[in-house]
N, C-alpha and C positions, 0 to 999 in steps of 0.2 A: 439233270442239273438245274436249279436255280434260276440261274444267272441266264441260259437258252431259255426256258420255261416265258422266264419274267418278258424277255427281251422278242419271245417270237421267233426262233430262231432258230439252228442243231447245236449239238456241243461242237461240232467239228467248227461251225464259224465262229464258234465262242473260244476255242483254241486259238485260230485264226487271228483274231482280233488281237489277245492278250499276246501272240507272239509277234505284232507287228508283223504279219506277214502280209503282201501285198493280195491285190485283186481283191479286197472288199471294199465294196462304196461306204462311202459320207456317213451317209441314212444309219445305214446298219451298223455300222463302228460306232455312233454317236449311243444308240439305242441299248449296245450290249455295255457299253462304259457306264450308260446313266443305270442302267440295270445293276450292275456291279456295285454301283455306287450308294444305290438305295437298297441293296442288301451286303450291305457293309462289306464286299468281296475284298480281301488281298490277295492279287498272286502269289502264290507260293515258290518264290524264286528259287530257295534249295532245292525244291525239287524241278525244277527247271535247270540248274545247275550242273544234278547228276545225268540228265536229260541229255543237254547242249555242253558238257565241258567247259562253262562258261558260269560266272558269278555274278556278273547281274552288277558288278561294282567295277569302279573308276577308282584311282586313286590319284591323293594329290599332293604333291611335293609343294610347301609353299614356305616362303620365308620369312620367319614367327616377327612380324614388327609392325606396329598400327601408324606406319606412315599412308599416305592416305593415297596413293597411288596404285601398292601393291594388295595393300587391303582391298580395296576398290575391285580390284582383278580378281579375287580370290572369291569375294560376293557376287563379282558376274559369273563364275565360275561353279559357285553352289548351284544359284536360280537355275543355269541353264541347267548341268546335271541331275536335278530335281523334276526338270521337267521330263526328260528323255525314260525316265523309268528304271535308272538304274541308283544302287546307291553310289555312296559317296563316302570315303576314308581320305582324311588328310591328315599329313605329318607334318609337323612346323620344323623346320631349322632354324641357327639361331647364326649371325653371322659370324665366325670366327669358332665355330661347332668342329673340332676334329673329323668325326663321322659326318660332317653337314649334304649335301645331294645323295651320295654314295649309301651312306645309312638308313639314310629314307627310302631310296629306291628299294633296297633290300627289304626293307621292315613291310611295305607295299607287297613287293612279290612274295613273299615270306603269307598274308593273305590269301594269296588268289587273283588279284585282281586282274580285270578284262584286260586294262588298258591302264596307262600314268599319264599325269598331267604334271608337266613341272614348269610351275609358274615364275618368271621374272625370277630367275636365280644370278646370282652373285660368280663374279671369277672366285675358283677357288683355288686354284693352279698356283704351286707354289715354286719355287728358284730351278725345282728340278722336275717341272710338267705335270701333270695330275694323270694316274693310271687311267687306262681307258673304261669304261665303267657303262658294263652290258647287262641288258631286259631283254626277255623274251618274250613280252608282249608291245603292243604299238606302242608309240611316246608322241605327247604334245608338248611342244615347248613352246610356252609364250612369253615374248619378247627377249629372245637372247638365241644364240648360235646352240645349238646340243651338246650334253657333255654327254650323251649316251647312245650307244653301239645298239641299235632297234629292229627285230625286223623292218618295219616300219618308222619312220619320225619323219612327222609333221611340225611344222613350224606355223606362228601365226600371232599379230602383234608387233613385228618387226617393221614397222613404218614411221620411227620415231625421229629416223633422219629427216622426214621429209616433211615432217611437223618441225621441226628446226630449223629447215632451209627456209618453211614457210613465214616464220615468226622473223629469221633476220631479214627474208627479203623486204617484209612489210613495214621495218625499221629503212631499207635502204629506199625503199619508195617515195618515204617521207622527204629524203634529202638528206642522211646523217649519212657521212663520210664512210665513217664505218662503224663495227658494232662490238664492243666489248661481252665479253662472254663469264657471267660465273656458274661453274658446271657444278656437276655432283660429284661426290667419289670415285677416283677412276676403274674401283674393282667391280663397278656397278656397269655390265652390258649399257643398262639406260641411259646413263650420264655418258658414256662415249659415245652411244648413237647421236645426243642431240650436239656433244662437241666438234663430230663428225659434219653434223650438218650445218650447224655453225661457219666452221671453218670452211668447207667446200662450197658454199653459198661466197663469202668474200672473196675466195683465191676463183672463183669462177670469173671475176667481175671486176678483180686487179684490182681489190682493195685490201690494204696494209691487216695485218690480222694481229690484232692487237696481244698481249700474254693474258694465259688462262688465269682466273682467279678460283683456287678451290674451293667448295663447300661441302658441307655434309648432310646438305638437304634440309637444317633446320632453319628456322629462321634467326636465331641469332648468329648462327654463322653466316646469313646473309647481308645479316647488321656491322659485321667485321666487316666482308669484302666490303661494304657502302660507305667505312671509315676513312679504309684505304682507297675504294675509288674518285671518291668528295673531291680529294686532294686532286684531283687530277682534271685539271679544268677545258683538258681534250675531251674528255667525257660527255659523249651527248645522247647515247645509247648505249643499253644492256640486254639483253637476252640472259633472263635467267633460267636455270634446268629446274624450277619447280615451284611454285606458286609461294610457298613458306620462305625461299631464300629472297623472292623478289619482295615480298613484303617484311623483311627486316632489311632488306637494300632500301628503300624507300623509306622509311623512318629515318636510317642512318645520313640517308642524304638531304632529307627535311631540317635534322638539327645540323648540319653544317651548312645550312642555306640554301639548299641547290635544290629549285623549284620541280615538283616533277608535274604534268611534262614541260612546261615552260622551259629548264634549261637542259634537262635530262627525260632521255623515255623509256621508259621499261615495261620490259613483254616478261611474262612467267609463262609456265608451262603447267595444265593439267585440270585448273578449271575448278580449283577446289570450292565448296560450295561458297566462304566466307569472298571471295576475288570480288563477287560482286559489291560489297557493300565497305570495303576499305577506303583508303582516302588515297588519291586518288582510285576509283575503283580501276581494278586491273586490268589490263589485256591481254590474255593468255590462248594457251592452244589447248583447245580441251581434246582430252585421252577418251576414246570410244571405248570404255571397257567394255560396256554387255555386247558389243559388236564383233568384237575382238573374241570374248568368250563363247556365243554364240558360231560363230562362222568355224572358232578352231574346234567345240563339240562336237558340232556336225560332223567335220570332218572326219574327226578320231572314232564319233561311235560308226559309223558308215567302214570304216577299216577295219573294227570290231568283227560286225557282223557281217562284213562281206570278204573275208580276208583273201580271198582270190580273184578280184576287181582292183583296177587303176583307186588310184586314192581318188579322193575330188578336188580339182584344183583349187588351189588358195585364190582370193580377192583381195584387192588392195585397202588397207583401211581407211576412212572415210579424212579428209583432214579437215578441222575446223576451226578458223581462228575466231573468237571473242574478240572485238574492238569495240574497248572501252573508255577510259579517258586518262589514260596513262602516259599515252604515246600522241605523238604530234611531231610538225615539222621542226626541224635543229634550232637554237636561237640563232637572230643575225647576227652575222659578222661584218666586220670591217669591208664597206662595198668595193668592189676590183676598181681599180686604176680607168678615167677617163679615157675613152676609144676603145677597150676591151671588152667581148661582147661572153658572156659568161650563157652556157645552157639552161633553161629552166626547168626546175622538178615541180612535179608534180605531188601530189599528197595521197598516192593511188588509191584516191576514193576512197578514202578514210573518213568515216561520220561516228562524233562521239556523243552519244547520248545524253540526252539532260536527266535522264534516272539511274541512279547507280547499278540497278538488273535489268538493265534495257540495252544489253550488249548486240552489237549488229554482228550474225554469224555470216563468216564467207566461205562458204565448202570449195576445197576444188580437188 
């Protein structure tokens, strides 16, 4: 063979290697790869296929829409895929798709495939429940509860509450009473997670939980809610479910006058690449997609190929908030009544940059 010849080596560790099998060193793995590589080798996965019972492919359920979230999810999801050595088949749904999860899982196994990946999927459960809807191979699901019956399912991605808790605490740090919230659609796992966290950050802390304002995630419907919140001169924080909605709130509340953040502070969620350089530049909670994708691969091709081993435990994912120049302490109010000694907040160490991409990250 080749590929041994080139490399210095037997065919048996040249098997070895290309089947990721364990006990060979560094050295030698490196050596038979750049071998391979410089004689133009492909594995010949069909026939590894008929070999191992197995196809060498992933599939992926994803949700056909270039919002920039799940997109985002879907490209950490290729890279890592790519890397691992197997292919890659994805099927778009479309929201409101009769066939939508269901049809895709089918049209997946209907291939072959090792394993599914169903990304950031949508409630589709309608007045009378959604049938239960089984694979016979592993399932990843990132960012939402499972709609599928799996030997196996993994979950991963599911840390969006606490990117939300983090975003209003850091509003309540500042000193704002409490924090108005515009979500995203509620058939959207996503948008409940961070309404979820919203909410449970104030009722922890016995503060008044203002009513939800819905969006649909674009920015002009964040320009609505910023219409109607303008009016509303309680208003001195928002928490929005996604970077697009908080920068058409923030337009909306510029031409009704209301200074951001001098009288208003708003946090978006997700880190889109433009948050940096709007006016004010934004303070958001950036989504670790390739972390998210990366940690849930692992996990899924690892059940793949060892399907009679413990899964590997999930990790928590990372949270990081961008503080930028959005957000600041409430405006003053009317000072309390002589003899009365009122508490003092603090600004919990909140620093806003003098460059619009010069956001201080605070992981915790």
């Amino acid at each position: 063979m080749d590929v041994a010849r080139l490399a210095g080596v037997s065919q048996k560790t040249v098997s070895r290697v290309f089947n990721d099998e364990p006990y060979v060193s560094a050295d030698v793995r490196r050596r038979v790869l750049d071998a391979a590589e410089q004689l133009g080798y492909r594995r010949n996965n069909a026939a590894r296929a008929l070999a191992s019972g197995r196809t060498r492919s992933i599939g992926v359920v994803s949700l056909g829409t270039a919002l920039y979230g799940p997109a985002s999810l879907l490209i950490g999801v290729e890279r890592v895929v790519r890397d691992t050595g197997y292919a890659l088949r994805v099927v778009n749904t479309m929201e409101g798709d009769p066939a939508g999860v269901a049809g895709a899982v089918d049209s997946l196994l209907d291939q072959g495939v090792d394993g599914i990946v169903i990304s950031e999927p949508i409630d589709e459960a309608d007045a009378d429940g959604q049938a239960s809807l089984r694979a016979d191979v592993p399932v990843l699901v990132l960012g939402a509860p499972s709609p599928v019956t799996a030997p196996t399912v993994l979950t991963a991605g599911d840390g969006a509450d606490l990117m939300a808790r983090t975003a209003t605490q850091h509003l309540l740090d500042l000193g704002h009473v409490t924090v108005h919230h515009l979500a995203g659609p509620h058939r959207w796992y996503a948008a409940r997670d961070r309404l979820d966290g919203w909410r449970t950050t104030l009722t922890a802390q016995g503060r008044d939980t203002p009513p939800v304002v819905e969006g649909d995630w674009s920015a002009a419907s964040g320009y609505r809610a910023g219409r109607e919140l303008a009016e509303d001169g309680d208003v001195t924080a928002v928490f929005a479910a996604n970077d697009d909605m908080a920068i058409g709130l923030i337009r909306a509340l510029a031409e009704a006058g209301r200074r951001v953040p001098e009288d208003v502070s708003v946090v978006g969620f997700d880190d889109i690449p433009v948050a940096a350089y709007v006016t004010p530049p934004l303070t958001t909670v950036r989504q670790p997609f390739d972390a998210v994708a990366q940690e849930g691969l692992k996990r899924l091709v690892h059940t793949i190929e060892n399907p009679d081993a413990d899964p590997l435990p999930p990790s928590d994912p990372p949270v990081d908030l961008i503080v930028r120049s959005s957000t600041a302490p409430p405006p003053c109010r009317t000072p309390p009544a002589r003899g009365r000694r009122t508490a003092s907040r603090s600004d919990g160490g909140t620093h806003r940059p003098s460059s619009p991409n010069g956001g201080q990250s605070t992981q915790g």
